[in-house]
C-alpha positions as CSV (number, residue, x, y, z in Angstrom):
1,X,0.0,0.0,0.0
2,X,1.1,3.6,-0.9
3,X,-0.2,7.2,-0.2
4,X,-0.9,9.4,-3.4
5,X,-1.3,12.9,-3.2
6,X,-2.6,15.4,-5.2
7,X,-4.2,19.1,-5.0
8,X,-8.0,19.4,-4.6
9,X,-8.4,23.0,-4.6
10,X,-8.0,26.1,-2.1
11,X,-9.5,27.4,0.5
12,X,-10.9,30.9,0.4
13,X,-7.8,32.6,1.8
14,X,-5.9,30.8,-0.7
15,X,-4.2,27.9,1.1
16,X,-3.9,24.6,-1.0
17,X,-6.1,21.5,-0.1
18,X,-4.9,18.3,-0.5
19,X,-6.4,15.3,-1.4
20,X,-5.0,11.8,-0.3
21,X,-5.7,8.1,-2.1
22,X,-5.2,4.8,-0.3
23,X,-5.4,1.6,-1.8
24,X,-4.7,-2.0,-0.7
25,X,-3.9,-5.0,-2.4
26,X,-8.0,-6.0,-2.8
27,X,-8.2,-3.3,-4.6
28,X,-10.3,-1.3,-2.3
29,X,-9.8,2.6,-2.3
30,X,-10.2,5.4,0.4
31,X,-9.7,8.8,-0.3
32,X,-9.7,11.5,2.1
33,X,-8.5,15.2,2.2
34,X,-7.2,18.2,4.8
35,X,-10.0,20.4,4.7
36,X,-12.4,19.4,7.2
37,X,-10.5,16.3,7.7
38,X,-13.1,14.8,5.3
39,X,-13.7,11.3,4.0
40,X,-14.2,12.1,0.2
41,X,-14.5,8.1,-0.8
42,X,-14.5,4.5,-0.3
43,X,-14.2,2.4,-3.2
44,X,-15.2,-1.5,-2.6
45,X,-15.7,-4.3,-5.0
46,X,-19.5,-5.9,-5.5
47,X,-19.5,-9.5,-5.4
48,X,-19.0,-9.5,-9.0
49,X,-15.9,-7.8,-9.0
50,X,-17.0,-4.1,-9.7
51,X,-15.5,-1.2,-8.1
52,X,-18.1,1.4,-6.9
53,X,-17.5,4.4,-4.4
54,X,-19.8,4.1,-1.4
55,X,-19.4,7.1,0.1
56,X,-21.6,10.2,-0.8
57,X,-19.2,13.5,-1.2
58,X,-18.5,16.5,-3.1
59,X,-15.7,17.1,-6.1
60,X,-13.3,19.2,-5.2
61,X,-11.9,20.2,-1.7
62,X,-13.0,24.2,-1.4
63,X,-16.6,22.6,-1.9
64,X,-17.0,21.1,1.8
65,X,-15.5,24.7,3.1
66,X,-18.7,26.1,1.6
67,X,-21.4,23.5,1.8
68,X,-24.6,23.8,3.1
69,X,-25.3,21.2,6.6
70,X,-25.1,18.2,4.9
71,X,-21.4,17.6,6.6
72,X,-20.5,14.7,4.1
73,X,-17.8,12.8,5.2
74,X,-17.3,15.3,8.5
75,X,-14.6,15.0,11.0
76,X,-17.3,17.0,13.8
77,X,-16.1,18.3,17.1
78,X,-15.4,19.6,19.6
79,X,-18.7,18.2,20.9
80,X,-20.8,16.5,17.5
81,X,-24.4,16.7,17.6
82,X,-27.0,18.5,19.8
83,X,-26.8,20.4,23.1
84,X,-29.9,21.5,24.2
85,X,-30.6,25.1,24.6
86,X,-26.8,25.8,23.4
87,X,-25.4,25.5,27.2
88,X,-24.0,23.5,29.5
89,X,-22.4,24.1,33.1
90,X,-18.8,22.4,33.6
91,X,-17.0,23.1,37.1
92,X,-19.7,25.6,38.2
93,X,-19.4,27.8,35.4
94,X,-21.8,28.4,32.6
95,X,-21.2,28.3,28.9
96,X,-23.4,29.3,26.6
97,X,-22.5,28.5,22.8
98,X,-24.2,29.6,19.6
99,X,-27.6,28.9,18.5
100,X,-27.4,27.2,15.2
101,X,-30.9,24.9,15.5
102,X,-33.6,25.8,16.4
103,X,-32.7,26.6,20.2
104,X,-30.0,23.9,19.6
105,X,-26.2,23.7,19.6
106,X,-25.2,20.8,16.5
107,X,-22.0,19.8,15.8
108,X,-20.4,22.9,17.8
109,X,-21.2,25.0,14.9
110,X,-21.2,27.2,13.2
111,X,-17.5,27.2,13.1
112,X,-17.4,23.6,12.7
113,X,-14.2,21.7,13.0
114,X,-15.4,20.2,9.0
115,X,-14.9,24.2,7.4
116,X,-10.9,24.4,8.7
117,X,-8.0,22.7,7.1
118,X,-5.8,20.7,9.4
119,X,-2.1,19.7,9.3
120,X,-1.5,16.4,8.1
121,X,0.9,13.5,8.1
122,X,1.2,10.3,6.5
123,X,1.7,7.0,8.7
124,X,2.4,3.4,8.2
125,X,3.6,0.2,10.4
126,X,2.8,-3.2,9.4
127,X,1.3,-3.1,6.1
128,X,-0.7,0.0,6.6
129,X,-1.1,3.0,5.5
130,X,-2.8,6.1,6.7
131,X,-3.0,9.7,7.3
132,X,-2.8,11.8,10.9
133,X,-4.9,15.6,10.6
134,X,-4.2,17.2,14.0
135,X,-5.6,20.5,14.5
136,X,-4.9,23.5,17.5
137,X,-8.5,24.3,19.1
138,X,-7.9,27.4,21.1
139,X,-9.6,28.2,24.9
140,X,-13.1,29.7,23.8
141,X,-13.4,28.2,20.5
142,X,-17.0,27.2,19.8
143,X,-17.8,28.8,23.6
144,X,-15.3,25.8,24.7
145,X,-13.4,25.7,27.5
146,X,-9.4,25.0,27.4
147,X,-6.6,24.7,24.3
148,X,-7.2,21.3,22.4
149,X,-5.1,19.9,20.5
150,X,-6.7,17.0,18.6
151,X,-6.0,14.3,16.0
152,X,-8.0,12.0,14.1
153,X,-6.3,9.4,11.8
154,X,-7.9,7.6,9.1
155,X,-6.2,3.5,8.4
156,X,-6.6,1.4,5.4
157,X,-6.2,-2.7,6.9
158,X,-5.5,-5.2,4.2
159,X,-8.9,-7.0,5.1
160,X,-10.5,-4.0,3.7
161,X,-11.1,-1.8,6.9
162,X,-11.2,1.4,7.9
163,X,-9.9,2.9,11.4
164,X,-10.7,5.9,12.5
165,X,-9.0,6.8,15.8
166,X,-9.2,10.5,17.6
167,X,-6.8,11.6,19.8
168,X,-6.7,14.8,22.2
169,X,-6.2,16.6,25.0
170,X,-6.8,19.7,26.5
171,X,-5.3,21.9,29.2
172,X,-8.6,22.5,30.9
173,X,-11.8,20.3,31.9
174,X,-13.6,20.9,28.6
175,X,-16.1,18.1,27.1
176,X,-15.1,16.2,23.7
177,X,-17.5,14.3,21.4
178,X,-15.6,13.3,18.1
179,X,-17.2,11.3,15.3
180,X,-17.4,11.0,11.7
181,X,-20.5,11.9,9.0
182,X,-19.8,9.9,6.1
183,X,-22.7,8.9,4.5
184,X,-22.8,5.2,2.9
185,X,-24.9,4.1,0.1
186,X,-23.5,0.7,-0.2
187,X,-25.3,-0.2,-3.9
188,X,-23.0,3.2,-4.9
189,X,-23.2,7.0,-3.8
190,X,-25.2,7.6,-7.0
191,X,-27.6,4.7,-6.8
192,X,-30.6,6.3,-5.0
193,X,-32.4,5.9,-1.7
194,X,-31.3,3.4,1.1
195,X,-34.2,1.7,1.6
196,X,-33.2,-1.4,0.6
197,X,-30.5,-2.2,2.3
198,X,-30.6,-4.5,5.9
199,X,-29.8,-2.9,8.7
200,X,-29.0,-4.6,12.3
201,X,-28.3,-2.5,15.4
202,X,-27.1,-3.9,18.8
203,X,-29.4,-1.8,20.9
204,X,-32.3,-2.4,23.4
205,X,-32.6,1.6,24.0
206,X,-33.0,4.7,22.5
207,X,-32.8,8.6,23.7
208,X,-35.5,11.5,22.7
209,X,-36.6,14.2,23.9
210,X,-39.7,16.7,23.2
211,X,-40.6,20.4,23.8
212,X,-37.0,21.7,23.0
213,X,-35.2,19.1,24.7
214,X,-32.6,16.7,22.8
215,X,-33.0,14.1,25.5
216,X,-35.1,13.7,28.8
217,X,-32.9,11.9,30.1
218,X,-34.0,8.3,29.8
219,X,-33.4,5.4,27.8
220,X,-36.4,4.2,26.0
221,X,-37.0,0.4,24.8
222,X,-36.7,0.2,21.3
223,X,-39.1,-2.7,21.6
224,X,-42.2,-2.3,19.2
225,X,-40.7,0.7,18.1
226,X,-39.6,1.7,14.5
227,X,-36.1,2.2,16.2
228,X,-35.7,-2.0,16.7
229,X,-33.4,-3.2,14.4
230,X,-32.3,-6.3,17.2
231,X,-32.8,-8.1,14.4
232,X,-32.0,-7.0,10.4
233,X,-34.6,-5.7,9.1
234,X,-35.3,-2.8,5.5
235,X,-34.7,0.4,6.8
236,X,-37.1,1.2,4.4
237,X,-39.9,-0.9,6.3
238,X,-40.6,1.8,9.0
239,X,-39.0,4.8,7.8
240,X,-42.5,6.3,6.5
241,X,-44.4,4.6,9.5
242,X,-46.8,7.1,11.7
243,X,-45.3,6.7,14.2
244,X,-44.1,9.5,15.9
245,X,-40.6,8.6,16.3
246,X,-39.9,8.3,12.7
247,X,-42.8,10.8,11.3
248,X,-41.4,14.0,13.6
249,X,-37.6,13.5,12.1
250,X,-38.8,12.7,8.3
251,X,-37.0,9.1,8.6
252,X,-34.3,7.9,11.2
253,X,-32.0,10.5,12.9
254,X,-31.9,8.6,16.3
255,X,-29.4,8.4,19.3
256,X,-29.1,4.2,19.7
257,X,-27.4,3.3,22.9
258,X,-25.4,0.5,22.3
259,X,-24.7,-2.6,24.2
260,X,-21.3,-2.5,24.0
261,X,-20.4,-1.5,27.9
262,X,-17.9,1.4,26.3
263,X,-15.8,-1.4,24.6
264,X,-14.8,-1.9,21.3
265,X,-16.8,-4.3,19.8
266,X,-19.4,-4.8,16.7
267,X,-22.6,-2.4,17.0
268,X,-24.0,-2.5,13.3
269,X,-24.0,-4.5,10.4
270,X,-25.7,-3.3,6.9
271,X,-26.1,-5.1,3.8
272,X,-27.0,-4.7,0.6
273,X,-28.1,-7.6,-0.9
274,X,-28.2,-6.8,-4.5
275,X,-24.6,-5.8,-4.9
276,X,-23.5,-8.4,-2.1
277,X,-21.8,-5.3,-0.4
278,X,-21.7,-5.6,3.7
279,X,-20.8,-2.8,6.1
280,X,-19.5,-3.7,9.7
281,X,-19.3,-0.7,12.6
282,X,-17.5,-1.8,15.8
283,X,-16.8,1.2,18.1
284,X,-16.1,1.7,21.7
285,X,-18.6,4.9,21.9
286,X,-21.9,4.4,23.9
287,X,-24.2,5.7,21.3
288,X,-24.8,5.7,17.9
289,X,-26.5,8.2,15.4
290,X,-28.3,7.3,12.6
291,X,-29.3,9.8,10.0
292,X,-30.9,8.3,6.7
293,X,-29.7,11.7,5.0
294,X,-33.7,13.0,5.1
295,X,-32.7,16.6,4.5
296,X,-29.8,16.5,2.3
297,X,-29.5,19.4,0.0
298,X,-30.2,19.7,-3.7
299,X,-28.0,22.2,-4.4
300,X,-24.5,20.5,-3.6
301,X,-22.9,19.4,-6.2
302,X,-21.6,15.7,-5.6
303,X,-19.0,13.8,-7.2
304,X,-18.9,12.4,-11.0
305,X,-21.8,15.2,-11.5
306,X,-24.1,13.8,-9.1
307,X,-27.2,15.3,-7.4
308,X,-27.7,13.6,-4.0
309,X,-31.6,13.6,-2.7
310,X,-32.7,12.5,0.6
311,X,-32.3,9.5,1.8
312,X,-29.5,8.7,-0.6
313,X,-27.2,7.6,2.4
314,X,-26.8,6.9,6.4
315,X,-24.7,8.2,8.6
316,X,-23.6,6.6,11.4
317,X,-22.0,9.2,14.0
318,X,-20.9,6.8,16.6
319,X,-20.4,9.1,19.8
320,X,-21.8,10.1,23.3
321,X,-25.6,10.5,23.6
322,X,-26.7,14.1,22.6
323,X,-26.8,16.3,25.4
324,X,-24.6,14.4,27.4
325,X,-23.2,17.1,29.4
326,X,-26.3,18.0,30.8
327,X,-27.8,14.4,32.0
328,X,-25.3,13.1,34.9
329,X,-27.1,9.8,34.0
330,X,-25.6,9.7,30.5
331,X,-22.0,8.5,30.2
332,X,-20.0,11.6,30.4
333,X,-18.2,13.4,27.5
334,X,-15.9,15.1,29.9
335,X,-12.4,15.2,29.9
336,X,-10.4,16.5,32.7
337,X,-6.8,18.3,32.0
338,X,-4.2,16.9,30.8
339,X,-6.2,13.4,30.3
340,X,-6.3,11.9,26.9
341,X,-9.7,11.4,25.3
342,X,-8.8,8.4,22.9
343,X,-11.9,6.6,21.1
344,X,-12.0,4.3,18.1
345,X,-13.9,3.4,15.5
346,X,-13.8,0.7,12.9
347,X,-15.8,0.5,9.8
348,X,-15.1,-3.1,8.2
349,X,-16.4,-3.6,4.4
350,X,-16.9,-6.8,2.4
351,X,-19.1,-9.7,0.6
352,X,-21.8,-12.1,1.3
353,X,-22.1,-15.0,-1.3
354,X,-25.9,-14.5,-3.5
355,X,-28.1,-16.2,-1.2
């Protein structure tokens, strides 16, 4: 395996964006660039032996500094999703941060991590390759407490996986909440809706909230629910169902809390049966987000030419529960001083024979 560089635009001040190309010996592809410390593509054979690109994205790098929400293929921090009301208390002291929706806090924005370019490195050790972004978050960036330095690096594994592991730390109690917003359309990023493919979920719970709140601060059964996917099921089966869960958020864009005790280990598996294609998702975050892409915009323009529409891909934003910080209940995203925060997250592609 090799890394291949090559330029993929400027920013808007000028500064050159990089894009960088992985392959393995399989054949399989992952391409990801500095600005925003984005995954641009994955490239995976069908079980025919055809090469498609997975991931949804945009063509050139100064794109995803300018893109609407969408946040395709998104390194998101300092704190990814939503925090109710924009504020939190940390040590007795109040922070309030912006108001980006709808009485919300998401994804730390608007200055999102996913609209700077970072500093990168290329890195390999037994038979790997890969590629380190680091970036300097400074005391009150986002409304944030303390100087964080973070990392995330992106591995390609000859048996056709991708790590993801973030690193950081920060000279000041402060709360971290890294994850990653690819979306994946495993029959291609320009084959339509998701519906089809099988989804399975490890988890008996689910958070939600009402009247403003992200979360009330339980966890609800996912037992009869649209949200049980305990054992694989369409995602297209329930996604237009009444019920509230589904009908308020215009498909899935659910917090699943996983049964993984905060330990590395498998969480999800997605097929698509028509191609043969298989996605695994082991992680050692509590929680996982699912978005089935229900409000992607029209007006980005996509790879190869493409349009993306809703529901033409999933992300899965493994993390803390939204609104962690403010539920003691929740498994905290708070790190102290001087501690690393060090999480993982493996995303593990391949076949299944035609049944």
């Amino acid at each position: 395996m090799s890394v291949v560089t090559e330029p993929f635009g400027r920013t808007q001040d000028g500064k050159a964006i990089t894009l960088f190309t992985i392959a393995n010996e399989n054949g399989t592809i992952l391409k990801l660039t500095d600005m925003g410390a984005v995954w641009v593509s994955m490239l995976v054979k069908d079980r025919e032996g055809g090469l498609d690109d997975i991931v949804l994205g945009l063509r050139s790098g100064d794109r995803y500094e300018t893109a609407t929400y969408d946040a395709f293929g998104a390194t998101v921090g300092r704190s990814a999703n939503r925090i109710s009301h924009g504020r939190f208390t940390l040590n007795g002291k109040e922070y309030i941060l912006a108001d980006n929706d709808k009485g919300c806090n998401l994804h730390s924005g608007p200055d999102m991590y996913y609209y700077r370019l970072w500093d990168s490195e290329i890195v390999s050790g037994d038979g790997e390759e890969g590629v380190c972004f680091s970036l300097f978050s400074p005391d009150g960036d986002q409304g944030m407490p303390g100087n964080f330095n973070v990392s995330v690096t992106y591995t390609l594994t000859a048996d056709d996986s991708v790590i993801i592991e973030y690193r950081g730390v920060s000279d000041a109690d402060t709360i971290v909440n890294m994850t990653n917003h690819a979306y994946f359309n495993l029959g291609g990023h320009a084959s339509g809706t998701v519906h089809d493919e099988l989804m399975w979920i490890d988890a008996d719970s689910y958070t939600f909230g009402r009247d403003g709140e992200i979360s009330d601060g339980l966890l609800h059964p996912v037992d009869g629910t649209p949200l049980d996917f305990r054992s694989p099921k369409r995602i297209g089966d329930d996604i237009d169902s009444d019920d509230e869960l589904v009908r308020l958020k215009g498909g899935y864009d659910h917090n699943f809390c996983l049964n993984n005790n905060g330990e590395l280990a498998l969480v999800a598996r997605i097929i698509h049966e028509k191609t043969g294609r298989f996605m695994e998702i082991f992680t050692d975050r509590p929680g996982m987000q699912v978005y089935t892409g229900n409000f992607i915009s029209e007006k980005n323009e996509g790879k190869d030419g493409v349009t993306y529409h809703p529901r033409g891909g999933t992300a899965y934003e493994t993390q803390h529960y939204p609104d962690a910080v403010n539920h003691e209940e929740f498994p905290s995203p708070i790190v102290k001083a001087g501690e690393e925060y060090l999480s993982r997250t493996i995303y593990h592609f391949g076949v299944i024979e035609e049944q």
